[in-house]
C-alpha positions as a Python dict, from the first residue, in 0.01 Angstrom:
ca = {
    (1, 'X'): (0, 0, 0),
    (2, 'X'): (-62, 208, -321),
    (3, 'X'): (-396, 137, -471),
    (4, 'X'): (-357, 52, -841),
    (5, 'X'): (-583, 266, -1018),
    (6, 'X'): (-790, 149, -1333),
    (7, 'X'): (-1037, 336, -1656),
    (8, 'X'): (-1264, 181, -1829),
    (9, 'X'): (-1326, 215, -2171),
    (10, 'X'): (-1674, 214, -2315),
    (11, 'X'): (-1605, 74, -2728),
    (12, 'X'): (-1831, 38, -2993),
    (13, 'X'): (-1765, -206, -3264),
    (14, 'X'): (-1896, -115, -3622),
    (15, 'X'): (-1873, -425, -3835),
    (16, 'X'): (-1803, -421, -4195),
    (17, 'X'): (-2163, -560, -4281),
    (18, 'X'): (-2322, -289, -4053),
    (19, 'X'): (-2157, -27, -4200),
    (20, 'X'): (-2294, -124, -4550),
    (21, 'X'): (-2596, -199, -4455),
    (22, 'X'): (-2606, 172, -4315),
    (23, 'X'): (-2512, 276, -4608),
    (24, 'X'): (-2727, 104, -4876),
    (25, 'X'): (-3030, 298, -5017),
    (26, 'X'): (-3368, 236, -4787),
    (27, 'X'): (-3666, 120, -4991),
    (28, 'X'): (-3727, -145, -5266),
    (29, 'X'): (-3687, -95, -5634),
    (30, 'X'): (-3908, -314, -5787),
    (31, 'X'): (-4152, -210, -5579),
    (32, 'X'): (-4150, 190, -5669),
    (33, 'X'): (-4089, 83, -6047),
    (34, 'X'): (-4424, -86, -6079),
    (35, 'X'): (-4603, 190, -5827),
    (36, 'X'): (-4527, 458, -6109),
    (37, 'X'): (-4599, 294, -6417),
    (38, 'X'): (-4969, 249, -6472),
    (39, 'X'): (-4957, -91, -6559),
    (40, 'X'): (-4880, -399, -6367),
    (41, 'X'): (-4577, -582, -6506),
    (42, 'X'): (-4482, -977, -6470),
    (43, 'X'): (-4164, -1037, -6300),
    (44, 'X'): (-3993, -1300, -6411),
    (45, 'X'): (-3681, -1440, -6228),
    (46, 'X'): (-3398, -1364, -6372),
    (47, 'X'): (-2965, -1359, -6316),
    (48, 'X'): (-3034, -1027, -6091),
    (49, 'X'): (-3285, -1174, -5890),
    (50, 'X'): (-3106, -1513, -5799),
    (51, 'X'): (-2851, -1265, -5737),
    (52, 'X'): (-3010, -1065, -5492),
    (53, 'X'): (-3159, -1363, -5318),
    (54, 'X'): (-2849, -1489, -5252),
    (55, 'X'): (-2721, -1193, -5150),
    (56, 'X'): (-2959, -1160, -4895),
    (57, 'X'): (-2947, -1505, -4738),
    (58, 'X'): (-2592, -1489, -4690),
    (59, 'X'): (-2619, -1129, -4554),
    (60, 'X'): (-2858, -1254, -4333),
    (61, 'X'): (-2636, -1568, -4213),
    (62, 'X'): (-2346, -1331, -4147),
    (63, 'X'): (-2558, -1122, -3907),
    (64, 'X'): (-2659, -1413, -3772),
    (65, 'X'): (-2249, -1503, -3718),
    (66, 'X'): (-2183, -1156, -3578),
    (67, 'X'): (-2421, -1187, -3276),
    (68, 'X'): (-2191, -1490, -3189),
    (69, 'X'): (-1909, -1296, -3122),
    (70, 'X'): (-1804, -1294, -2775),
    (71, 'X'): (-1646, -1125, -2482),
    (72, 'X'): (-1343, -1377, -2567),
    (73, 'X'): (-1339, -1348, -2924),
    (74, 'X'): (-1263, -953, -2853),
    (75, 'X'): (-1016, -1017, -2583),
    (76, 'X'): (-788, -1201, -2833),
    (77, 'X'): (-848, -1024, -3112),
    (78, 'X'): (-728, -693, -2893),
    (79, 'X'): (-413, -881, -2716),
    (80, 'X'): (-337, -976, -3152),
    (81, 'X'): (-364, -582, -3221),
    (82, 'X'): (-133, -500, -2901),
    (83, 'X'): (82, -770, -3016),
    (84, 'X'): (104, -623, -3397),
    (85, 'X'): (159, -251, -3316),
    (86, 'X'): (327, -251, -2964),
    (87, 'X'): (550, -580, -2993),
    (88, 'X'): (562, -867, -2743),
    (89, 'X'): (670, -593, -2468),
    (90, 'X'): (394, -409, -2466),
    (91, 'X'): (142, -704, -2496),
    (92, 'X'): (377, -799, -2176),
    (93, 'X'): (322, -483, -1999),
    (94, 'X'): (-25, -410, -2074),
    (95, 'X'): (-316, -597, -1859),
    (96, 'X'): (-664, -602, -1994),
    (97, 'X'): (-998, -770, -1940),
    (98, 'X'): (-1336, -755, -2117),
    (99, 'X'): (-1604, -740, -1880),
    (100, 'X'): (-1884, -743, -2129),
    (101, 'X'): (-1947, -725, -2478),
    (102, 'X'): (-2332, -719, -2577),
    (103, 'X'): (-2303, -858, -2936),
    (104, 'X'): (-2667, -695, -3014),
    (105, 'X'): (-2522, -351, -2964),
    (106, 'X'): (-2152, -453, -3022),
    (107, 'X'): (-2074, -283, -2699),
    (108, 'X'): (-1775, -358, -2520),
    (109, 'X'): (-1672, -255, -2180),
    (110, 'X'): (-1262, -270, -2169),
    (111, 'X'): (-1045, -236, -1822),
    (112, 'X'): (-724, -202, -1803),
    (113, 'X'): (-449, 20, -1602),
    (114, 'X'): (-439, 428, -1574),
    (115, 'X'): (-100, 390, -1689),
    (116, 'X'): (-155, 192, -1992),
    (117, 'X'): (-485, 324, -2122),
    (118, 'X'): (-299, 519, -2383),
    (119, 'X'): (-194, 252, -2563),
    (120, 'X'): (-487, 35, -2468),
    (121, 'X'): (-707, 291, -2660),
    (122, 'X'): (-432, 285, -2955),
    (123, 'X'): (-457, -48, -3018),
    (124, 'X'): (-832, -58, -3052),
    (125, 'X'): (-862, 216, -3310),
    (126, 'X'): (-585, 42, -3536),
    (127, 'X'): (-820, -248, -3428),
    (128, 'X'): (-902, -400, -3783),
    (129, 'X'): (-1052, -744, -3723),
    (130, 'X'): (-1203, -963, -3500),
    (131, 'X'): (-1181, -1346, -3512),
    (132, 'X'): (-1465, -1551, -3471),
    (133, 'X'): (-1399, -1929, -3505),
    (134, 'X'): (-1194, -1996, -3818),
    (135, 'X'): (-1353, -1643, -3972),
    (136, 'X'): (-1238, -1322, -3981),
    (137, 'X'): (-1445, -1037, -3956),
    (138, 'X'): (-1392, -663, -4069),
    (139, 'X'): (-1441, -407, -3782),
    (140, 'X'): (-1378, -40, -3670),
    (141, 'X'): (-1367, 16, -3334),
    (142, 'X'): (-1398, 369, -3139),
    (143, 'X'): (-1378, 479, -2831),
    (144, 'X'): (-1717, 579, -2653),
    (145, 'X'): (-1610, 699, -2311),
    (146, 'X'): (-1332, 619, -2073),
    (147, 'X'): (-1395, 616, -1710),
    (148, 'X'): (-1226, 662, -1399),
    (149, 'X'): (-1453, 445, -1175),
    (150, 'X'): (-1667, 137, -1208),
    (151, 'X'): (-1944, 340, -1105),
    (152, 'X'): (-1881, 624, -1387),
    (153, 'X'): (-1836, 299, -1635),
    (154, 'X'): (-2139, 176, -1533),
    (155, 'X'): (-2356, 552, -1590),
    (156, 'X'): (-2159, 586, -1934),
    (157, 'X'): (-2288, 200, -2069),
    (158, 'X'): (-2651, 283, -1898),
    (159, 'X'): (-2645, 624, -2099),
    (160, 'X'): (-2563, 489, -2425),
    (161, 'X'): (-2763, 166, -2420),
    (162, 'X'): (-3088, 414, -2301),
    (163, 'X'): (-2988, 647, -2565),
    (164, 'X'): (-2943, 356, -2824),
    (165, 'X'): (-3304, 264, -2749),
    (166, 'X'): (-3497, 560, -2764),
    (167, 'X'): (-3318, 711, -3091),
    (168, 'X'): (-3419, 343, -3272),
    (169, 'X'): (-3722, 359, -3548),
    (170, 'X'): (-4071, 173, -3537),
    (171, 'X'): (-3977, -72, -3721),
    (172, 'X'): (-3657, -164, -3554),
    (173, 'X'): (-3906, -198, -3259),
    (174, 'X'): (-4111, -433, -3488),
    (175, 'X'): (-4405, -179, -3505),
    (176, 'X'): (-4478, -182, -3888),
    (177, 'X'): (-4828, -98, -3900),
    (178, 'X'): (-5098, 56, -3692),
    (179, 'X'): (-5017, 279, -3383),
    (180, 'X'): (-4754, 273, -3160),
    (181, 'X'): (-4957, 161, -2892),
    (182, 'X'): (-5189, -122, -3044),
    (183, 'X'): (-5146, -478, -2901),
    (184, 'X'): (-4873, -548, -3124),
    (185, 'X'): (-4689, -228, -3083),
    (186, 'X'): (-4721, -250, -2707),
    (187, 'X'): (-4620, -604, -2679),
    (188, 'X'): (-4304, -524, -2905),
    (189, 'X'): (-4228, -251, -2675),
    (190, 'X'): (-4181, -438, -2350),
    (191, 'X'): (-4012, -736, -2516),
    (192, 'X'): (-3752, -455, -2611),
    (193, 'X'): (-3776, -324, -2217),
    (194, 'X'): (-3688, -618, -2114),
    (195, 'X'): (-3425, -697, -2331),
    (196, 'X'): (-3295, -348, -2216),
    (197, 'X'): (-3355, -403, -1860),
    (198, 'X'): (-3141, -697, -1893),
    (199, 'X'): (-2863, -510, -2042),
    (200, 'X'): (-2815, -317, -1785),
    (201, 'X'): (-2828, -536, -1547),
    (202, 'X'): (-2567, -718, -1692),
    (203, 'X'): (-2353, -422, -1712),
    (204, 'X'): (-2427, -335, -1367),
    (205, 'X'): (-2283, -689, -1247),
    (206, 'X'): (-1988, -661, -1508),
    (207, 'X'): (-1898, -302, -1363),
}
């Protein structure tokens, strides 16, 4: 008997609110203002400032919503983009499974056949959206790395999660102030090797 053979595909999801928040200028205005004018000014809350509090609360609650995204809530949101672009016969034809999906990272690990992973990888480019509950959220997915084995899977997610880490800031890390390696900054820095170690052990047992 003919082994069927597999890849699996390493995909990042970029949300629409990560993408913005990429994109919005670092630092606080207010702040800077009143640093370069010699005097110290009053605020006084105003339209803009409401505004802005708002703004961030609900900013805040949707990040909270997008680390409640599951393995699931990708799976069906992939079979609806099959569905949309490659009719009910391809959705028919094409088998696929999400083995993991780390909503911190927005990593997905997706298997599916050799034969098929053309398509497979089609339909999660033109991916758009991803349905969480009754809510709809904006995404663009990519490709990371596709994978002949579960072993080479499993070196590809290790490799990018590692690489994830190291290339994050100080404050990401929760290290604000003081050195790297004060009691604070070393006690941030093994809760986040931890967190990491359990990554990969979860991808290890999903691979």
């Amino acid at each position: 008997m003919v082994r069927q053979k597999n890849r699996w595909l390493l995909v990042k999801l970029d949300f629409e609110e990560d993408i913005l928040s990429a994109c919005a200028p670092g630092g606080g205005d207010a702040s800077s203002a009143s640093a370069t004018s010699g005097k110290k000014r009053k605020l006084h809350p105003s339209s803009s400032n409401i505004s802005a509090v708002s703004n961030a609360s609900s900013s805040h609650a949707l990040q909270q919503q997008l680390l409640q995204v599951t393995a699931t809530d990708v799976y069906r949101s992939l079979q609806e983009s099959i569905l949309q672009n490659f009719g009910v016969v391809g959705a028919a034809t094409m088998e696929i499974r999400v083995l993991l999906y780390d909503p911190k990272l927005r990593l997905a690990i997706v298997k599916t056949s050799r034969d098929k992973y053309p398509l497979v990888r089609s339909a999660i480019t033109l991916l758009a959206a991803i349905r969480q509950g009754g809510d709809t959220l904006k995404v663009a997915a990519s490709t990371v790395a596709v994978s002949g084995s579960a072993r080479t899977a499993r070196n590809a997610a290790w490799e990018y999660v590692q690489k994830e880490f190291y290339g994050r800031g100080r404050s990401e890390l929760g290290i604000e102030n003081g050195e790297p390696w004060s009691t604070k900054g070393r006690a941030a820095m093994e809760k986040e090797l931890r967190a990491l170690e359990a990554r990969m052990e979860k991808i290890d047992a999903a691979c």
